[in-house]
N, C-alpha and C positions, 0 to 999 in steps of 0.2 A: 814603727816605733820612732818617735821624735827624737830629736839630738838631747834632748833636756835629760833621757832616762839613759843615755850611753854614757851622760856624764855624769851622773849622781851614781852610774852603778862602779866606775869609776874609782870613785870617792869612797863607797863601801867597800871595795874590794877593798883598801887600806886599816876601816874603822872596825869590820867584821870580826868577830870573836869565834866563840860556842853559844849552841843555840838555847834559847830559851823561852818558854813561853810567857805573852804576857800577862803582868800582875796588873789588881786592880788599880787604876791611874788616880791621880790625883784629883783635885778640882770638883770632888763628890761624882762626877760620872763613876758610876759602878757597872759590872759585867751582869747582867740579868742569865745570859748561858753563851757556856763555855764549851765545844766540844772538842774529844781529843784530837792533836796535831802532833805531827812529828815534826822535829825541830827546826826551826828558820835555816835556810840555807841559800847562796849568795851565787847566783849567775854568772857574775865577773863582769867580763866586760864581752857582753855579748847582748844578742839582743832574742834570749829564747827565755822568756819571763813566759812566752805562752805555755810550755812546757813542764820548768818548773811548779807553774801554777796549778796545773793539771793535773800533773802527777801527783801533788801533793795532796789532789783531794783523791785519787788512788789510794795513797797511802793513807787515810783518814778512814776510806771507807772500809778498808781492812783492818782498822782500829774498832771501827764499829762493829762489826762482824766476829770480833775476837780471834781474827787469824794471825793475829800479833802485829810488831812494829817492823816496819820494812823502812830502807833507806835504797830505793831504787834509782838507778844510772838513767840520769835524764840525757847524759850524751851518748849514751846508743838509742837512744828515740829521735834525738836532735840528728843523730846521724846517719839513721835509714831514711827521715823525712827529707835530708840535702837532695838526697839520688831521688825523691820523689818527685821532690823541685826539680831539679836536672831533665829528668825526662819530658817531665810538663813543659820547661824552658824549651827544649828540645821539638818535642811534636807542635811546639806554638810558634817553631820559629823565632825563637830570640823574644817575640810579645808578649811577655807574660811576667811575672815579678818572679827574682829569684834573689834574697837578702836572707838575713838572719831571723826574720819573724815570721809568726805564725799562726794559730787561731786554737782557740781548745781540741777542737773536732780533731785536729792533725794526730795528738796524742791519742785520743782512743782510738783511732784509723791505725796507726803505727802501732798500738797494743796488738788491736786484732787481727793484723800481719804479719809484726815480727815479733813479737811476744817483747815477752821483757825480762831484763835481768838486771841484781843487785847491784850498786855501787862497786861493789869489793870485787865483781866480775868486769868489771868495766868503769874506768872513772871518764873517760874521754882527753886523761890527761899525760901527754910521755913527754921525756926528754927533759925531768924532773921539775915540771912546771909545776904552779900550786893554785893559781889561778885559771877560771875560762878568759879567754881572749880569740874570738873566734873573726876579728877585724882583715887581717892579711889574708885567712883561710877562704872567706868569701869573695876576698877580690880577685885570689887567684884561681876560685872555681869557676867565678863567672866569667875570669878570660880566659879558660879553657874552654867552656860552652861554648863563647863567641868564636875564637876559633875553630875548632869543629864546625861551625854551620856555617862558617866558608865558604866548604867545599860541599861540592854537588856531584854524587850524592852523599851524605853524612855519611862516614864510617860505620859501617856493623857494628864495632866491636867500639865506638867511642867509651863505653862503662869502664872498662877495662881501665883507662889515661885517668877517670873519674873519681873510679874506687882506689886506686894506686894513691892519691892525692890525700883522700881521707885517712887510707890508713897512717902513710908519714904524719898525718900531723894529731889525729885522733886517735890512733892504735885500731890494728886490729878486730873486728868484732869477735869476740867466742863463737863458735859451732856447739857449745854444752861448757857446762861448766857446773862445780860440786857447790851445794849450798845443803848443810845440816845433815850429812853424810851422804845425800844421794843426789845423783847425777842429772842434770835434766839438759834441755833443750831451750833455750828463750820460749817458743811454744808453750811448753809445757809447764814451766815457770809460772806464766802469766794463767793459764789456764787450770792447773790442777794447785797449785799454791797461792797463788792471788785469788785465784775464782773470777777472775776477769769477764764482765762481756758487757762489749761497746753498746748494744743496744738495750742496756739499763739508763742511758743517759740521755738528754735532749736538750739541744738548746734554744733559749729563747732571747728574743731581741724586742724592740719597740717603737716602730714608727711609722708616721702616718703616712708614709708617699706607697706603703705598699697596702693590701687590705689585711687587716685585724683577724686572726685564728685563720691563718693560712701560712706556709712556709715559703720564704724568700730568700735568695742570696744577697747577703748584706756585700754593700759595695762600697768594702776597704780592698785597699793593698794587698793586705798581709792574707786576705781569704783567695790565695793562690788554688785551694783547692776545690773552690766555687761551692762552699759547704753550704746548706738550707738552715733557716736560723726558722723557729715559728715566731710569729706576731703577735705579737699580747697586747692589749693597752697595757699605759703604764702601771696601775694601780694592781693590776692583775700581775703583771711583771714581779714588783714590790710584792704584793703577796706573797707569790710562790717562793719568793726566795725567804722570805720571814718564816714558812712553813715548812722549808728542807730545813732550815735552823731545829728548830720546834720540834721539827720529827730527828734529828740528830745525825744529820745529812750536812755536810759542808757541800762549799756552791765554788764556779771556776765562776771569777766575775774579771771583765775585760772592760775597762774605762780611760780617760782621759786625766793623767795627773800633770799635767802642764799645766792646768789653767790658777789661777791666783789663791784659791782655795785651798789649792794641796798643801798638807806641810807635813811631809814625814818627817823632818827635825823636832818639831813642836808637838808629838803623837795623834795631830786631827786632819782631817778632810772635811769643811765647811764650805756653804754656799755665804760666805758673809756679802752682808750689806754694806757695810764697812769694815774691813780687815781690820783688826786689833793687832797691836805690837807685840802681845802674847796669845796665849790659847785659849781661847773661852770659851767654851762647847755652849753655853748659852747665850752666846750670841745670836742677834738677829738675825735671820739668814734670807736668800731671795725669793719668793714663791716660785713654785714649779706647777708645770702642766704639761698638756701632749706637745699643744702647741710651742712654746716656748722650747723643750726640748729639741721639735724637729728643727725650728728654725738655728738653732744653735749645730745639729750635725749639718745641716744645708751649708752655711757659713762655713765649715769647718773651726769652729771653735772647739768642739767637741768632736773628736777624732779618737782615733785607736791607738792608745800609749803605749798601754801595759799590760797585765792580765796576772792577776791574785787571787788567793782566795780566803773566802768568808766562812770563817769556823767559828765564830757568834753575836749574838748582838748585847748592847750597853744601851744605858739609860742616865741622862741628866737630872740635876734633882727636879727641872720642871717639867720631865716626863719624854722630853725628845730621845726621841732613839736612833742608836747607833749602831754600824756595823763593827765588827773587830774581824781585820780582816790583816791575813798572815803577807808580807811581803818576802821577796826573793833576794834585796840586797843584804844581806849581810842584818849581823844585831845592830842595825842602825835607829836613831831616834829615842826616846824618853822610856820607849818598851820593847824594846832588845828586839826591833826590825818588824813588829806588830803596830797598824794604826786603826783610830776609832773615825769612820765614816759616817756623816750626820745621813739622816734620807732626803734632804734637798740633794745633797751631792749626789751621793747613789742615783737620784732618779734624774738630775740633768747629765750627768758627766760617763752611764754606763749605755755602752754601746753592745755587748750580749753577756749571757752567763749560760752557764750547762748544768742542771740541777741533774739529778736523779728522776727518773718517769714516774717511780711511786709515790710523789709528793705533789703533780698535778692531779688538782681535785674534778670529782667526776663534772662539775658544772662548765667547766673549762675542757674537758674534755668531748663534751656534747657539741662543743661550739665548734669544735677543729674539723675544718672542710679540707 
């Protein structure tokens, strides 16, 4: 995560309200489909946008399914994944990334581990805070790691100094806790209430340094946990994520909001040609291809920001289409913390997404070696 999204999440921590979903915007772009979303909600100042994003298309798909509206505790995922880091930082010898971000995969890994439990069971937040601010908690985990690996040989029991750490500053996790009179287990939660399971999902990424319908570990930072992304071209990529829309599937989509395009104050994400001083979704935009995309992640222009997600697509009156796609700061921008993604952006600036496996079509499926 770049410094651009610690500070603007910042800034939302202050501007945040109550959530709401967005209305049709201004400037004739209209919403072509809209599926349900449970309502915007606001990271702080942290940098686990991978999570919230993820969870939220949890929470979507349980919308879908009719098992009702959940608001589940993205800081007991954020904080069985710490100690997952830990160990990884651990057995790697200090080599390895250990910060506040993360990658879609982490959340479903963490579901199908430690299950999951409500908000109301767990917010991640004591000592009458109101906001996430998880800045100091990381520095002082990772100079605990680093001390520990001092000494030779590491303590048995370093978890112990680890989990102590978490709980002063995140509370406790529950061992069971009551939701709609009966009792359960994070396990069982996730499992017999959610209907959870991680391998309904897959994700996919796009680019050319690895081969095309085969799986890779995409080589950011933050994929600490050496997850496999499959290879699409892009066109295929774009596809599938228009077709989890279509089929009434929200998408986790992970991109680059740094670069001159983004405006989540102004409600759009544009490739412009020349930026206008207001918002013009019909505006010119840059042509996109394979090529051009890769050379833009080689350069690091295009790097791993953030991670949102796409609960539907919009349309210009000259036919361009748009993502509508839910952010995690706060009701920020022109549609209460929702912005419209043109598809130049979408297809230079996204580095992977996690769709649903039932929405890859069988011709795409023939191709995967």
């Amino acid at each position: 995560m770049k410094v651009f999204e610690r500070s603007f999440v910042l800034v939302a921590c202050l501007l945040s309200g109550g959530a709401a979903l967005a209305q049709t915007p201004e400037l004739g772009v209209h919403i072509t489909r809209q599926l349900p979303a449970t309502p915007v909600k606001n990271q702080g100042s942290t940098g686990t946008c991978w999570c919230f994003s993820t969870t939220a298309v949890v929470e979507s798909e349980c919308l879908r399914k009719n098992l009702g509206e959940f608001d589940l505790s993205e800081m007991y995922i954020v904080r069985n994944i710490y100690l997952e880091k830990a160990r990884n930082y651990v057995r790697r010898q200090g080599k390895a990334q250990f910060d506040e971000g993360g990658l879609g995969h982490d959340v479903l890994n963490a579901i199908a581990q430690y299950g999951a439990v409500p908000e109301s069971a767990y917010s991640g937040l004591v000592n009458g805070a109101r906001t996430h601010d998880h800045q100091k908690l990381v520095k002082d985990l990772r100079a605990y790691l680093t001390d520990i690996l001092k000494k030779t040989p590491v303590p048995a029991d370093w978890e112990t100094g680890f989990v102590r750490i978490l709980d002063e500053r995140l509370g406790a996790i529950p061992q069971q806790f009551d939701y709609q009179g009966k009792t359960y287990t994070p396990r069982q939660f996730a499992e017999e209430v959610l209907q959870f399971h991680a391998d309904d999902y897959i994700g996919l990424t796009s680019f050319s340094h690895h081969p095309f319908y085969q799986p890779f570990i995409v080589e950011i930072p933050d994929n600490w946990a050496n997850g496999s992304y499959l290879n699409v071209p892009l066109e295929e990529l774009s596809s599938v994520v228009q077709t989890s829309v279509s089929a009434g599937y929200t998408v986790m989509w992970d991109a680059d909001v740094s670069n001159p395009g983004w405006g989540q104050d102004k409600g759009y994400a544009l490739e412009y040609v020349s930026k206008p001083s207001s918002a013009e979704p019909d505006a010119p935009e840059k042509p996109t291809d394979q090529q051009v995309r890769q050379r833009l992640f080689d350069t690091q222009v295009t790097t791993d920001d953030h991670l949102m997600q796409i609960t539907g697509m919009a349309a210009s009156p000259s036919g361009k289409k748009f993502y509508l796609v839910k952010n995690s700061w706060g009701e920020v921008g022109p549609y209460k913390g929702y912005i419209y993604v043109s598809e130049p952006y979408f297809a230079l600036n996204t580095v992977t997404v996690i769709v649903p496996k039932a929405v890859l079509p069988e011709d795409l499926k023939a191709k995967i070696h």
